[in-house]
Chimera marker file (.cmm) of the C-alpha trace (Angstrom):
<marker_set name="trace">
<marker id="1" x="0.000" y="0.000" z="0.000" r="1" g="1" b="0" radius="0.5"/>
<marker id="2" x="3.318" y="1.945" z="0.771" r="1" g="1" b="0" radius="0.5"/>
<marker id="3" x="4.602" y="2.386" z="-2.873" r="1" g="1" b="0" radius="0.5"/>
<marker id="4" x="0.965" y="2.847" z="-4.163" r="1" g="1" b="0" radius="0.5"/>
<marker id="5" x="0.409" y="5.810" z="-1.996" r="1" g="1" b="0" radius="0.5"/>
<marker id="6" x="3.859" y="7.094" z="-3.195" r="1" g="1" b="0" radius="0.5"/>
<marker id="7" x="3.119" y="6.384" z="-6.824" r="1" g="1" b="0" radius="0.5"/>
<marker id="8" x="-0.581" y="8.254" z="-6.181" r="1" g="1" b="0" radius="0.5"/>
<marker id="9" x="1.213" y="11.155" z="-4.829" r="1" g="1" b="0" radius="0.5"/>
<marker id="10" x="4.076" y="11.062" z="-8.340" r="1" g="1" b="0" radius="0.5"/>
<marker id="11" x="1.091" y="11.064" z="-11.010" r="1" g="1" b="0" radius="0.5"/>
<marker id="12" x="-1.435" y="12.784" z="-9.222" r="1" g="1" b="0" radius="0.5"/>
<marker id="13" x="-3.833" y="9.931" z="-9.644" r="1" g="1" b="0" radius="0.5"/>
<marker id="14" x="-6.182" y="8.500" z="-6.879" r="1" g="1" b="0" radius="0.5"/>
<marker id="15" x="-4.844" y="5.635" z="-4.717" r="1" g="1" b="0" radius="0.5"/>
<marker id="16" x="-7.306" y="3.226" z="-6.124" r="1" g="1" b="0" radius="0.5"/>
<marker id="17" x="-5.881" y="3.792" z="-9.834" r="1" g="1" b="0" radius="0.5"/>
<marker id="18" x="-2.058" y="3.976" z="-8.417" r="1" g="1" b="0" radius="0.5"/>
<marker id="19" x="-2.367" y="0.375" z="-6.830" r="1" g="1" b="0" radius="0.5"/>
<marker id="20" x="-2.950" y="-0.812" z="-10.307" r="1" g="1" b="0" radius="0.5"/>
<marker id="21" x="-0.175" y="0.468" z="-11.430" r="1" g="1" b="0" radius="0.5"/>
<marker id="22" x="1.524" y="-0.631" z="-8.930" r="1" g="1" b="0" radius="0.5"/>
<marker id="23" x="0.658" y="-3.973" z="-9.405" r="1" g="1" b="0" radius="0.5"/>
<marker id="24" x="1.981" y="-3.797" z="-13.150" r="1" g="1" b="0" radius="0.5"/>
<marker id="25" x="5.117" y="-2.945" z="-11.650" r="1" g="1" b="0" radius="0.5"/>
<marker id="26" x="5.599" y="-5.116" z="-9.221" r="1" g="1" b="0" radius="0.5"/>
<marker id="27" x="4.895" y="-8.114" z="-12.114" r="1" g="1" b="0" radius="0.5"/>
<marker id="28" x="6.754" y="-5.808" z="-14.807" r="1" g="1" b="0" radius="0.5"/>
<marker id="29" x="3.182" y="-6.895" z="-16.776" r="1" g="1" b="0" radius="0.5"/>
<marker id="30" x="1.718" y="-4.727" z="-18.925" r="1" g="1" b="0" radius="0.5"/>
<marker id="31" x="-1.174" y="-2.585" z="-18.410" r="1" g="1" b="0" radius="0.5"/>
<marker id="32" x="-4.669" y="-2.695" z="-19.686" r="1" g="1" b="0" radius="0.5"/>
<marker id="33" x="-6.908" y="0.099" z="-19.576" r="1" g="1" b="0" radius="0.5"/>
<marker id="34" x="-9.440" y="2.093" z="-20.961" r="1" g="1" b="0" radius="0.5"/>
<marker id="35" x="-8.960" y="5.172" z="-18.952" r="1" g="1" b="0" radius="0.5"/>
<marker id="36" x="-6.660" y="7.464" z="-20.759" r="1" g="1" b="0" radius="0.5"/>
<marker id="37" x="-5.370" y="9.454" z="-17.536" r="1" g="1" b="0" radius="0.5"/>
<marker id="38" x="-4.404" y="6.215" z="-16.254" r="1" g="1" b="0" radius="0.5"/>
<marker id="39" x="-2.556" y="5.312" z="-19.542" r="1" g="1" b="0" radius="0.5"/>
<marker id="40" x="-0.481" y="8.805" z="-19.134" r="1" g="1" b="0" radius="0.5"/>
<marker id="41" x="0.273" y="8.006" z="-15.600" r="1" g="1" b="0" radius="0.5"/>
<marker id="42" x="1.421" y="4.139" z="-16.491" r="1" g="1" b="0" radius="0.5"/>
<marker id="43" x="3.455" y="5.754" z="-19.296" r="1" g="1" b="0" radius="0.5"/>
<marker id="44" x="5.172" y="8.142" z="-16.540" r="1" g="1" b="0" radius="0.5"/>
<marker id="45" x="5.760" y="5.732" z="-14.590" r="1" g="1" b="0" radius="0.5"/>
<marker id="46" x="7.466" y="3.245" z="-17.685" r="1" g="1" b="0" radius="0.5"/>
<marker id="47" x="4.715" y="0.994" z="-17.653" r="1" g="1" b="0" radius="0.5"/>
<marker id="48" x="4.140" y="-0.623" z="-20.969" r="1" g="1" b="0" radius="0.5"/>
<marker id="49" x="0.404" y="-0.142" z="-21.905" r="1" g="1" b="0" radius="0.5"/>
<marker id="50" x="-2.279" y="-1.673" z="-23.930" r="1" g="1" b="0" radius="0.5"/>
<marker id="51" x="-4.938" y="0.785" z="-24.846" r="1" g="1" b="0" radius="0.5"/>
<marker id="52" x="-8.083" y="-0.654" z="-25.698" r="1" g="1" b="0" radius="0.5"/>
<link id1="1" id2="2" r="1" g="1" b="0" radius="0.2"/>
<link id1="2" id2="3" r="1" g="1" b="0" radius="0.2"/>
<link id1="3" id2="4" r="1" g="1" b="0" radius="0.2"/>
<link id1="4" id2="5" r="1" g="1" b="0" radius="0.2"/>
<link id1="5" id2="6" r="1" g="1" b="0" radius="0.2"/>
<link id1="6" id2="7" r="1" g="1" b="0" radius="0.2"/>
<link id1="7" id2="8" r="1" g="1" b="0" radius="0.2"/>
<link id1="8" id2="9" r="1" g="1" b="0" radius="0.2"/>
<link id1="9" id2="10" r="1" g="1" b="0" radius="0.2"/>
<link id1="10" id2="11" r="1" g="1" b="0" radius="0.2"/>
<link id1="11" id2="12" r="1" g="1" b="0" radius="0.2"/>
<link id1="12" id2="13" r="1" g="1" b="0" radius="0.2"/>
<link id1="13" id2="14" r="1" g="1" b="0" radius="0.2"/>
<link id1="14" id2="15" r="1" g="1" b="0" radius="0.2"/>
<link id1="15" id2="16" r="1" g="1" b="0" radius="0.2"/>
<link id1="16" id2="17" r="1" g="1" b="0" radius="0.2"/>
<link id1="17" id2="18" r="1" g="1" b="0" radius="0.2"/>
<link id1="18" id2="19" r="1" g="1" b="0" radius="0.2"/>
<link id1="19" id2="20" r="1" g="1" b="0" radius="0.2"/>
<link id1="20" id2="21" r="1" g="1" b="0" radius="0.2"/>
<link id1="21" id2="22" r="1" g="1" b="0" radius="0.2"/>
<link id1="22" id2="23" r="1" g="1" b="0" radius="0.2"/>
<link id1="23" id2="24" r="1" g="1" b="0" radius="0.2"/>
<link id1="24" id2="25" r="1" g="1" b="0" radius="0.2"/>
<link id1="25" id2="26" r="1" g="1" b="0" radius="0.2"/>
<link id1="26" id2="27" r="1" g="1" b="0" radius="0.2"/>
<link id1="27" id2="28" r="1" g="1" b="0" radius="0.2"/>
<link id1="28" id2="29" r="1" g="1" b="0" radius="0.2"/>
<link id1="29" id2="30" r="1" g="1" b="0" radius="0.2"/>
<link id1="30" id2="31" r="1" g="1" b="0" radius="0.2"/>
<link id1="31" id2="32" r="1" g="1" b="0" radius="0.2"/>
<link id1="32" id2="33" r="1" g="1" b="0" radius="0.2"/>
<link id1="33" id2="34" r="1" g="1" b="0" radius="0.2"/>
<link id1="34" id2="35" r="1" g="1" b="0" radius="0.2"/>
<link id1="35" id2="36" r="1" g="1" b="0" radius="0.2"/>
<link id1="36" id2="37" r="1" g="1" b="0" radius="0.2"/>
<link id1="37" id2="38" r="1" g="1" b="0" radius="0.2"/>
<link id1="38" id2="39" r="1" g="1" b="0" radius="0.2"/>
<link id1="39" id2="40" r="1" g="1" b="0" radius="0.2"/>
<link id1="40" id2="41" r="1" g="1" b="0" radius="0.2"/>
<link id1="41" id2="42" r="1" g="1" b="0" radius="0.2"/>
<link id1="42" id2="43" r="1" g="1" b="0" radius="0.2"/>
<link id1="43" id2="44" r="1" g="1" b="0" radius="0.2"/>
<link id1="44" id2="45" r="1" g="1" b="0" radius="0.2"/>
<link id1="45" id2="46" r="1" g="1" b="0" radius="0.2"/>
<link id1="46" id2="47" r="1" g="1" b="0" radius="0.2"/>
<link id1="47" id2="48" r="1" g="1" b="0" radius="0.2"/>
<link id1="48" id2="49" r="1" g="1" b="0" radius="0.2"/>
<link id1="49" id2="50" r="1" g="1" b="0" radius="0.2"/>
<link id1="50" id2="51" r="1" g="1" b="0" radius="0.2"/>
<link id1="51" id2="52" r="1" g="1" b="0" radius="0.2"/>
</marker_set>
């Protein structure tokens, strides 16, 4: 919950959106989305996405 809070507070998104990005990280696995602010913030973050 740690590093989610930390990555909410780097992108500016809400802590239920960073903990999925968190979760990408922690399984370097891409992410999935179909929420374009969360796409920006994955890409930020050097998440590879998949836009849908």
């Amino acid at each position: 919950m740690e590093s989610a809070l930390r990555l909410a507070s780097r992108t500016g998104m809400c802590a239920y959106d960073a903990y999925f990005l968190d979760c990408a990280l922690r399984r370097a696995a891409p992410l999935l989305t179909l929420d374009h602010a969360l796409c920006v913030a994955a890409e930020k973050v050097g998440l590879h996405v998949l836009e849908i």
